[in-house]
C-alpha positions in Angstrom: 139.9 108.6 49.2 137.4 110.6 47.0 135.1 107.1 47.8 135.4 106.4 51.4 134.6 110.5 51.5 131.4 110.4 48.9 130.3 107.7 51.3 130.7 108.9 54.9 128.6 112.5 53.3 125.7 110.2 52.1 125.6 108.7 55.6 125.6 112.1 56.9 122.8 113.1 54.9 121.0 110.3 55.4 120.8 110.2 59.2 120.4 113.8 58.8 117.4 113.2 56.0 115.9 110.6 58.7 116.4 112.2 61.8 114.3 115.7 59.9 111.6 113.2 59.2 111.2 111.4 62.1 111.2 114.6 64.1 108.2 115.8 61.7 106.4 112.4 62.2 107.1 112.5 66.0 105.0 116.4 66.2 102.1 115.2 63.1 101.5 112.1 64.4 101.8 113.0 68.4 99.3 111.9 70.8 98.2 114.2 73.6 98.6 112.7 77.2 96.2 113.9 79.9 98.7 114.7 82.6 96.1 113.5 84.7 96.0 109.9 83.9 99.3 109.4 85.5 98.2 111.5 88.6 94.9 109.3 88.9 97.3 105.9 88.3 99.9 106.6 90.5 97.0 107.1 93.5 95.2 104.2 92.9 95.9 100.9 95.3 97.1 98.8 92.6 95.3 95.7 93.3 93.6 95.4 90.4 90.9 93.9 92.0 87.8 94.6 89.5 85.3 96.0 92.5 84.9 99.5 90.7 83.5 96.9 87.8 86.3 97.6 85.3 89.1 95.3 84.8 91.7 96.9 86.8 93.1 100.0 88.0 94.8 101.2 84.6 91.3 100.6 83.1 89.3 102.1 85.9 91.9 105.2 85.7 91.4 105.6 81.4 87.2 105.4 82.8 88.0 108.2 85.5 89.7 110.7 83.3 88.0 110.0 79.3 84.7 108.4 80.5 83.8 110.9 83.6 83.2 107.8 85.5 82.5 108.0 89.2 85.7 109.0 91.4 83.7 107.0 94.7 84.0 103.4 92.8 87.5 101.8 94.1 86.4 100.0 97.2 90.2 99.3 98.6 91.1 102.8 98.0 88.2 104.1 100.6 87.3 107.9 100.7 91.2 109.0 101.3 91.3 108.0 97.7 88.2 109.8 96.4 88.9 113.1 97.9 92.0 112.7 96.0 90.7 111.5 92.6 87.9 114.3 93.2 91.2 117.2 93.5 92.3 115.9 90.6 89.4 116.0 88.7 88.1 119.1 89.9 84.7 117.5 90.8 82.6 117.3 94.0 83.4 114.1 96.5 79.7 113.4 96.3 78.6 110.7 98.7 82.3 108.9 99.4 82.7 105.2 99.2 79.9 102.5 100.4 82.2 100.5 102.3 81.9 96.7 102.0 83.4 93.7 104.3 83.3 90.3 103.7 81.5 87.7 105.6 82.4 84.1 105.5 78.8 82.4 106.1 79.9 79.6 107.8 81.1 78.9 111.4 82.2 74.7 110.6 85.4 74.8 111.8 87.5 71.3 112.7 85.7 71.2 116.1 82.2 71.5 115.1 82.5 69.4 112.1 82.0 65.9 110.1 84.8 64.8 107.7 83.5 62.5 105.5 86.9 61.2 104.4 90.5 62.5 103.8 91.8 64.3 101.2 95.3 63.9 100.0 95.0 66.2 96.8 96.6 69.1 96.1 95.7 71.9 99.0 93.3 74.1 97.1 89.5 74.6 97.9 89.3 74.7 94.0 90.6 70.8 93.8 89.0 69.8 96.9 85.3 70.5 96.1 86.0 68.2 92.5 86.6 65.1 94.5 83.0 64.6 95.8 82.7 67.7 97.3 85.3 68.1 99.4 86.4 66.2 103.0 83.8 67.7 105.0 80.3 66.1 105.3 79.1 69.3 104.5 79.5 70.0 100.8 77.9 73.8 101.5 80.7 75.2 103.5 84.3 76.6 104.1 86.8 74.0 102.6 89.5 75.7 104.4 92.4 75.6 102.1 92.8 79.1 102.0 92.1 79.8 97.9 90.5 83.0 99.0 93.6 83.9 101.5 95.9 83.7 99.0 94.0 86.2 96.9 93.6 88.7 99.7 95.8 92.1 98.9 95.0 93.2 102.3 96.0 90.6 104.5 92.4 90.2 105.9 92.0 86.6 105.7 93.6 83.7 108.1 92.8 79.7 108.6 91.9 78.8 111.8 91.0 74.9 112.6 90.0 74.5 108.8 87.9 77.7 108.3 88.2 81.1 106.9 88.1 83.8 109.0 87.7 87.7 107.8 89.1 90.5 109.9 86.7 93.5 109.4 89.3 95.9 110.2 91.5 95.1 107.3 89.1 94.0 105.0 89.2 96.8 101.8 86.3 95.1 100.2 87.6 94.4 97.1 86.0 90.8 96.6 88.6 88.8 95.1 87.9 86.4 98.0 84.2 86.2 97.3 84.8 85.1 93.3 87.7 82.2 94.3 85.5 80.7 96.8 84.2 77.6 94.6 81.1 77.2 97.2 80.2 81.1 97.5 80.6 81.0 101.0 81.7 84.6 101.0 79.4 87.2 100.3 80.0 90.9 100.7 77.6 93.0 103.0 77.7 97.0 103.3 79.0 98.1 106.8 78.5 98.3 109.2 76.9 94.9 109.4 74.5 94.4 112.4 74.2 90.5 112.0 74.6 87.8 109.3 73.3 84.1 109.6 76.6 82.3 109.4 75.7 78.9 107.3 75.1 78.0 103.5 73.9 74.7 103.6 70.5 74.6 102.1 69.7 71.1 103.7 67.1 69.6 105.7 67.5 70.1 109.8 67.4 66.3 110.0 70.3 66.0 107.5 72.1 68.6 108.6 72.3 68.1 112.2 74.5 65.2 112.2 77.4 67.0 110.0 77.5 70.2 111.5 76.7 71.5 115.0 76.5 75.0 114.2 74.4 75.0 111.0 71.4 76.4 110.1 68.5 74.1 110.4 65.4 76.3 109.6 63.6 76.5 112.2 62.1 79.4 111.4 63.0 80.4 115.4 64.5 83.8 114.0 61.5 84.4 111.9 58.8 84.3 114.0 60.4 87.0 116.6 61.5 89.3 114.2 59.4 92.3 114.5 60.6 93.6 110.9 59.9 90.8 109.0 63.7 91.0 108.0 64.9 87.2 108.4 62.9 84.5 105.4 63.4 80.7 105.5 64.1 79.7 102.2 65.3 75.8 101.1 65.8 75.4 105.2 68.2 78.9 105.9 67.7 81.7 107.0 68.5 84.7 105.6 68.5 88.6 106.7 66.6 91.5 104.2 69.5 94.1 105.1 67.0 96.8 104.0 64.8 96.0 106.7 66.6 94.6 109.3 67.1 97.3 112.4 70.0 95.8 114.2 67.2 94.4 117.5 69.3 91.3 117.3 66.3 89.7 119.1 67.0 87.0 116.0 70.3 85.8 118.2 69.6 84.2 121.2 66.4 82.0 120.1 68.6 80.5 117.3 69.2 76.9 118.8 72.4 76.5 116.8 73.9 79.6 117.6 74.5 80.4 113.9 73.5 84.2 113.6 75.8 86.2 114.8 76.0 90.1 115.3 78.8 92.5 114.1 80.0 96.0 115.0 81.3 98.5 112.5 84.7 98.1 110.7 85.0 101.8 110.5 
């Protein structure tokens, strides 16, 4: 009896020893939480995109609140989100959020199109371009598996007739669409956007014309009544200097291909 008590007290005051010295260790060795990380987390969008440049929101968030890094640099969140991250901060909004849509530069859809031959892969626009390019006689453009639809947090992005196509509207910016694209059709422009030339193919005129009706064929049409000097031929497309261009859209209707198209604003 003496025994089975002797143990059951060293037990005791060893749980009791333990439980003294963890408690100490617990307090010494404590780290200090900024209640403000989880206030920054829980507002962020969660779609750990990487357009504020950091790896995703728990690392943009650690940036924010120990690194004093910009409250204006999560795209998706928009400036809802900085005037939030600005509260909790207790900094000034500064200039809000440059909002950014994605364009799809190309307009090849199935009725417009060559197919060079048919693909029986596996659906993505990431296996498609290995096998010669792709199906389409155009190697530059859209594949139209939807690779970059399937990476969209926003729901911006549908297929129509083979070809990506971006609604503005719902378009956060975040760019996830841009870096799965395996022929950087996709760019992202500031908006509002007053006109994009909607082709890559870099392609002679002569080449081009017979695999796709609607691409660029440098013709240097656009150039030469632009009163800015915004739109440069370069490897036979066209392309628009946002920093100059006005918004005339006198660039549209001479384009013989109908392949420069003008926007409104998303906002």
């Amino acid at each position: 009896m003496d025994t089975v008590l002797i143990a059951i007290l060293s037990v005791s005051a060893i749980g009791l020893i333990c439980s003294i010295l963890l408690s100490v260790v617990s307090k010494v060795m404590a780290v200090e939480v900024d209640e403000r990380m989880a206030m920054v987390r829980s507002c962020l969008p969660g779609a750990n995109c990487g357009a504020c440049g950091y790896s995703g929101c728990n690392a943009f968030a650690v940036a924010l609140v120990e690194g004093g890094a910009a409250a204006n640099l999560c795209t998706p969140g928009g400036n809802d989100l900085v005037k939030q991250l600005s509260e909790i901060m207790g900094i000034d909004e500064g200039e809000g959020i440059n909002k950014k849509i994605a364009i799809v530069h190309c307009l090849g859809n199935s009725d417009v199109k060559s197919v060079k031959m048919e693909y029986n892969g596996i659906s993505t626009c990431v296996s498609a371009v290995l096998h010669h390019g792709g199906q389409n006689a155009c190697v530059f453009g859209c594949l139209g598996f939807g690779d970059c639809l399937k990476m969209c947090p926003s729901d911006a992005i549908c297929i129509e007739k083979g070809l990506a196509q971006i609604n503005p509207r719902l378009c956060s910016g975040c760019g996830l669409c841009m870096k799965v694209c395996p022929n950087n059709v996709i760019s992202l422009e500031s908006d509002p956007l007053r006109l994009a030339v909607m082709c890559n193919n870099t392609e002679k005129g002569a080449v081009l014309k017979d695999k796709c009706a609607v691409g660029c064929i440098g013709c240097m049409k656009c150039v030469k009544v632009c009163p800015l000097e915004a739109i440069t031929v370069n490897d036979f497309l066209a392309s628009v200097d946002y920093f100059k261009c006005n918004g005339c859209k006198k660039c549209i209707p001479v384009c013989p291909k109908n392949c420069i198209v003008g926007f409104v604003s998303a906002q």
